[in-house]
N, C-alpha and C positions, 0 to 999 in steps of 0.2 A: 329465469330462475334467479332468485337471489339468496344467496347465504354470508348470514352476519354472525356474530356471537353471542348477542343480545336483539331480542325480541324487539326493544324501543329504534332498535339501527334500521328496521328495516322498512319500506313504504308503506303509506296511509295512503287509503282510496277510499272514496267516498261512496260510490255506484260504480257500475258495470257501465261500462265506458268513457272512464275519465282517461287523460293520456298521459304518458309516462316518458320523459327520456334520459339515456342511459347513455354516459361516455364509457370508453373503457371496458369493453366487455367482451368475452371470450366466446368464440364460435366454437360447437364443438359437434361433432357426430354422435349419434345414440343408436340403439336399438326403436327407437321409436321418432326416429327423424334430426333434425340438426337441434341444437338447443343453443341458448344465447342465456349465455350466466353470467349473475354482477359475483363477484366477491372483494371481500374488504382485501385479500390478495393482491389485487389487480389495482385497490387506488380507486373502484370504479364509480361514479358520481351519477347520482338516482333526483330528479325531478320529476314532480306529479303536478299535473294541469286540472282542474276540474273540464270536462269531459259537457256541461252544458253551454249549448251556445250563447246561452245572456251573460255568463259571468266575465271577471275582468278576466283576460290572457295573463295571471300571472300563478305566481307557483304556489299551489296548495301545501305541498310537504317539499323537502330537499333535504339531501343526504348533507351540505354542508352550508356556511353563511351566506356565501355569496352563488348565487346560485349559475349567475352570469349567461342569463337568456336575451339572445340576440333577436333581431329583427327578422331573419330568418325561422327561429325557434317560435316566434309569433304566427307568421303566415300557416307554418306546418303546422299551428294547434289549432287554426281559423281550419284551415283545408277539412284534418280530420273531424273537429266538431260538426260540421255541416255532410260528411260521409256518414256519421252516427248515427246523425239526426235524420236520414233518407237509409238509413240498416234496417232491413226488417229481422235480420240475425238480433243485431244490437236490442231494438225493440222488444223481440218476445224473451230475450236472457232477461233484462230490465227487470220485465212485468212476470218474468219466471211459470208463462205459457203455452211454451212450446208444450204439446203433448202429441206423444206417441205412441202407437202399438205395439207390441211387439214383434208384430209382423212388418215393420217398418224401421227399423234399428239400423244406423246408415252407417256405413265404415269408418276408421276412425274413433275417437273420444268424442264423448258429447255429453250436455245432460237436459234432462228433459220430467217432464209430467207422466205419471203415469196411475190411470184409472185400472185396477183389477179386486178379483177376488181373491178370497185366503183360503190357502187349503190347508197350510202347518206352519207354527208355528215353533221355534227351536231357542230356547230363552238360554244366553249365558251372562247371564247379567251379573256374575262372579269376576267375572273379565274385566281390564284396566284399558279402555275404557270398556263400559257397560256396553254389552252388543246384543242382539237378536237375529234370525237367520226366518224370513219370511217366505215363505215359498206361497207364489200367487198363477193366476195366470187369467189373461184377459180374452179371453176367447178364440183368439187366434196363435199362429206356431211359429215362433221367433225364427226370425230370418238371419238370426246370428245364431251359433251355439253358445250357452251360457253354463257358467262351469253350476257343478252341486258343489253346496257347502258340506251335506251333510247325506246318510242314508238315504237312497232312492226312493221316494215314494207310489210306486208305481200301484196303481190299483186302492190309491187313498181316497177315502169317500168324502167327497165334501157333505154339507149339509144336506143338499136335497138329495142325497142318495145316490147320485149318479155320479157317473167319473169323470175326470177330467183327464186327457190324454197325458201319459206321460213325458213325450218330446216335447209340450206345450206347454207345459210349467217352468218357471222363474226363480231360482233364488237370490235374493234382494237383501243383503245387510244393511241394518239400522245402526246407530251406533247412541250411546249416550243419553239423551230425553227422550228420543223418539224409539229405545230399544224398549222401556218401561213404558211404554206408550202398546210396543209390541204386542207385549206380556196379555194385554187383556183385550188381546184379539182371539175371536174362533174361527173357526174354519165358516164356510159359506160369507165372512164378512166382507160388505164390500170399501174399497177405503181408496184416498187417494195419495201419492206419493211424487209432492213437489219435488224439483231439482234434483232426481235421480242422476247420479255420476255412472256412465258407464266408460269401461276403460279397459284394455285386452287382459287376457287375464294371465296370471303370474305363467311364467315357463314358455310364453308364446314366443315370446322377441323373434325368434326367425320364422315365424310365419306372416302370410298375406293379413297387414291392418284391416283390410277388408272383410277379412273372412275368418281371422282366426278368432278361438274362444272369448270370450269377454265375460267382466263382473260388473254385479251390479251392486250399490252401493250408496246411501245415504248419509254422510256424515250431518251435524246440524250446520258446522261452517260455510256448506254448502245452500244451506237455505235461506229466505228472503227474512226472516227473523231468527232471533235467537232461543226462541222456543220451540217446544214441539210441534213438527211439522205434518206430523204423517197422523191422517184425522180419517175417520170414519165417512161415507155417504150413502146415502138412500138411493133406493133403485131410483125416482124422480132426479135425483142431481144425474144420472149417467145412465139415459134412456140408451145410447146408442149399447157400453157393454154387455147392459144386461140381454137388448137382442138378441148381441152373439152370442155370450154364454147358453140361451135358451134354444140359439138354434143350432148350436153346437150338438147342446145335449139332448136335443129333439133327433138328432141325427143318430148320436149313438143308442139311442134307446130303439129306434130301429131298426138300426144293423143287429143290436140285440136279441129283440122280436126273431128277426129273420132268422139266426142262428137257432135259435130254440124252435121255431118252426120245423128249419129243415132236418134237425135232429129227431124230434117229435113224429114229423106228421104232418102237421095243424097249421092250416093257412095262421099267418099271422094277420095282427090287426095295427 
């Protein structure tokens, strides 16, 4: 972490995996693991290496004029450039393809792609910055608990009429171009949602990283552009959700049947 007093003090990075070195800097305990912080307190001296293996080993950005990169400081940028370049972590953050289910949400902070459907939309676009509160859910039952932003919507009908379970919904804040982007979503739409940030969510700090609540969340800084990121698609772009979605709801229509059946009478169909 770094903290300056001016926005121009602090590091330039080009891509997701350039390398960085840091004199002078404070180890400190958190709630959420050890942290390693520059401050202009500490004197602390910031160097950034371009992160591709063709370019020259020398300093993209520095905190002061002489930046004074030894021959050592060479080897370790050579090491990790060629670590990078064989990352398949490093790889899919790059190209910002990691995608996941939500029945697959691994412990810890991450962020990731994520293909679902809309069931409500919650617009505060009055808010500093603009935000929206997208509540989705992609077929399956998050393997994390995820906090509500906002009233429960249990028993809300998406478009085609049928329900979607309520432990298996998502709520997902947009914030800024892509909350306005929100706005003119409906329910049943299907859309996709690069570089989702997830991260435990506020009040947890003593609980298991693993397993305590988490939020989910889009800022745009977190996106591969500076525009808006969070776009609509067609059941053809995302054969596999709509699957599940249909045989999710294939199921509860069902179990449905069956109840009205055995209430009834009437064999069901």
């Amino acid at each position: 972490m770094w903290f300056r007093p001016e926005q121009k003090e602090l590091p330039e990075f080009g891509a997701v995996g350039d390398i960085v070195r840091c004199h002078r800097v404070e180890i400190k305990g958190s709630p959420f693991g050890m942290q390693c912080i520059s401050s202009k307190r500490t004197n602390s001296s910031i160097v950034c290496f371009s992160g591709c293996p063709d370019s020259p080993i020398e300093a993209t950005w520095s905190s002061s004029p002489d930046p004074g990169i030894t021959d050592r400081d060479r080897e370790m940028v050579a090491e990790l450039r060629l670590w990078a370049s064989t990352s398949e972590a490093i790889e899919l953050e790059r190209s910002g393809t990691l995608s996941l289910a939500l029945s697959s949400l691994p412990g810890g902070e991450c962020s990731f792609c994520l293909l679902c459907q809309v069931i409500q939309v919650h617009e505060l676009l009055n808010m500093n910055p603009p935000r929206a509160v997208i509540r989705v859910w992609d077929g399956t039952k998050p393997s994390r608990p995820i906090t509500r932003m906002f009233e429960s919507a249990t028993g809300l009908r998406n478009s085609t009429g049928t329900f979607a379970p309520s432990d298996w919904m998502a709520d997902v804040v947009v914030y800024d171009v892509n909350a306005k982007c929100a706005a003119a979503l409906k329910a049943g739409d299907l859309i996709r949602l690069p570089k989702l940030h997830m991260r435990r969510a506020a009040g947890s700090a003593d609980e298991d990283p693993g397993t305590c609540p988490v939020e989910l969340s889009m800022r745009t800084f977190y996106c591969p552009t500076n525009g808006p990121n969070l776009r609509e698609v067609t059941a053809a772009d995302c054969p596999d959700l709509v699957e599940r979605i249909q045989a999710v709801v294939h199921d509860r229509q069902q179990e449905m049947r069956s109840m009205q059946s055995s209430r009834t009478g009437t064999p069901a169909r």
